[in-house]
N, C-alpha and C positions, 0 to 999 in steps of 0.2 A: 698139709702139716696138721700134726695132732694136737689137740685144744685142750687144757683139762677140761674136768665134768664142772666146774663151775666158770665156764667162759660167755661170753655174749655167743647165742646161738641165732642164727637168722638176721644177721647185722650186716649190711653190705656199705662200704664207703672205698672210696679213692684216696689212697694215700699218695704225695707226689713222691719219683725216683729219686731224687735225693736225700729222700730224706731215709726211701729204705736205702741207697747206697750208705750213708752218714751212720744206720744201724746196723748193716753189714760190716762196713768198719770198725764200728768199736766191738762187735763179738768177736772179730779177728781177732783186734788185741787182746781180746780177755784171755780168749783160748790161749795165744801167744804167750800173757802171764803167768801159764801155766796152770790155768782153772781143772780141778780135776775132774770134776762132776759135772754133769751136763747142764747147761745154760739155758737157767733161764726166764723168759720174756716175758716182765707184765707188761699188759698190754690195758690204759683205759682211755675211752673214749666222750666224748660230748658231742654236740649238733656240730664244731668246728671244728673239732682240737683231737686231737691222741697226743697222748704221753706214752713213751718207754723205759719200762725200767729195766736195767740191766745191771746186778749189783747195786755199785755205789753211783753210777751213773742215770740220768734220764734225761731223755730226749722229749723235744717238744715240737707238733709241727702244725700246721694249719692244714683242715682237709680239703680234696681237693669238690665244689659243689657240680650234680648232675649226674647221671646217670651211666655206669661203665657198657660199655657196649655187648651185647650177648655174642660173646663169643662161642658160646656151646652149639651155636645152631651150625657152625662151619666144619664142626670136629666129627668127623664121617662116622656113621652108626655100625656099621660093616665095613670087612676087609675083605676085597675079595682073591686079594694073593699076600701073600706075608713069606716073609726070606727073614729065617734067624743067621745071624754072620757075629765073628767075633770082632769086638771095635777095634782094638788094636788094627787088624788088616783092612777093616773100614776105615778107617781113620787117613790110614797110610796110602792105601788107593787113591781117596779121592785128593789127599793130598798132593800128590804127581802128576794125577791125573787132572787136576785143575790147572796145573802151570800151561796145555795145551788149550787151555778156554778160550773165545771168543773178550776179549778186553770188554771191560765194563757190565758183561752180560754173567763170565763167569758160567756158564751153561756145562753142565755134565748129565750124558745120558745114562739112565741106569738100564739094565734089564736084565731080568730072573732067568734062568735058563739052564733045569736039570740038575737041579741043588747048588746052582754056580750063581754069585752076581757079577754081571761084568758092566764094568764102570768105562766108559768113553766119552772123549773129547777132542773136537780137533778147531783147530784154527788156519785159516788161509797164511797168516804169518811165522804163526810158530810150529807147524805139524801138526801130529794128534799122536793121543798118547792115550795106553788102553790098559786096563788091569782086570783080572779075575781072582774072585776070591770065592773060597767053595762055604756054603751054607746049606740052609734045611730050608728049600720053597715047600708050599703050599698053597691049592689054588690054581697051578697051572704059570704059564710064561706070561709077563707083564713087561712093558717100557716105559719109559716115564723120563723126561726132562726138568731137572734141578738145579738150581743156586746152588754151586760147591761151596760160597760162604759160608751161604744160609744153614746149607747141612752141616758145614764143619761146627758152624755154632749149637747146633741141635748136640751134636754129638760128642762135642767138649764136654758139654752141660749133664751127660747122663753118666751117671757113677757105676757101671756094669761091664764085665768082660764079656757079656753076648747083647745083642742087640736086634731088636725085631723092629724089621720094617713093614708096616701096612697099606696095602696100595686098593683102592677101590677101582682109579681109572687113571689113563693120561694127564686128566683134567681136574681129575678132585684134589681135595688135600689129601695127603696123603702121612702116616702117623709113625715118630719114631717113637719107641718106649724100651728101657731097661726088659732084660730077661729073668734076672735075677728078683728074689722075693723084697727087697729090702728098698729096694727104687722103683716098684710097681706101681706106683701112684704116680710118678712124673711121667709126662706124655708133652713130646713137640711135635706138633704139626705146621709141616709146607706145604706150600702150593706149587704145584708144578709148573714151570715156565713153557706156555703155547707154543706151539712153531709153525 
């Protein structure tokens, strides 16, 4: 997210989930009231406490003490196959394609192959169910085992009609990110599920 030029720069803290749920809430309703201009968030802090202001509103919350975990050292430096597909048939594949998953595991295979991705799942109880959806590889042919939740969350979450998937290995994480210029900065990364 964008800061103005007069923001705390190099400030790192833990704010708890509900309280950013509690702030996502009320910008909903603001938008909802019909705010026409864009929203928005002071933001100040102390050794404990942030305040939010939004409007005529502000939140208050205690922060959380200790250290957030580096998460940058997981998020793979290189891609060495990447598949552009549009979400909408993303979306829709692995949604079908998960009702054939493994219970509790939710497991779907992916893999790259000749500008196609073909998404697979099967289950001893329910069959398997298999979808292909045509895309731009790069890189060469990749397979990879995924959480069709996990993903479907990754992919709820991104605001883009194309969608690039980044794959290093089997084993690594592996990176979804918008195509478009405007959601270039959101990036989820999964981790493959072993077999």
């Amino acid at each position: 997210m964008k800061l103005d030029i007069n923001s705390h720069t190099g400030l790192s803290l833990i704010i708890p989930l509900k309280t950013v749920l509690e702030l996502v809430r009320i910008i909903t309703t603001v938008l909802k009231e019909g705010a026409q201009d864009a929203i928005k968030v002071q933001m100040h802090f102390s050794e404990n406490q942030a305040v939010f202001t939004i409007g005529q509103t502000e939140l208050t919350s205690r922060l959380i003490e200790g250290q957030y975990p580096d998460y940058q050292q997981i998020i793979p430096d290189i891609e060495k196959h990447t598949i552009v597909v549009t979400k909408a048939d993303f979306v829709r594949s692995v949604k079908s394609v998960s009702l054939f998953s493994e219970t509790g595991v939710f497991d779907i295979m992916l893999k790259g192959v000749s500008n196609t991705l073909v998404i697979f799942s099967s289950s001893g109880q329910t069959g398997e169910g298999e979808a292909i959806i045509d895309g731009t590889l790069s890189g060469g042919e990749f397979t990879l085992v995924l959480n069709g939740r996990y993903l479907l969350d990754g992919l709820n979450t991104i605001d883009s009609d194309e969608i690039s998937l980044g794959v290093v290995s089997h084993d690594a994480p592996c990176k979804l990110k918008a195509v478009s210029e405007s959601e270039k900065d959101y990036l989820y990364i999964i981790m493959p599920i072993r077999q």
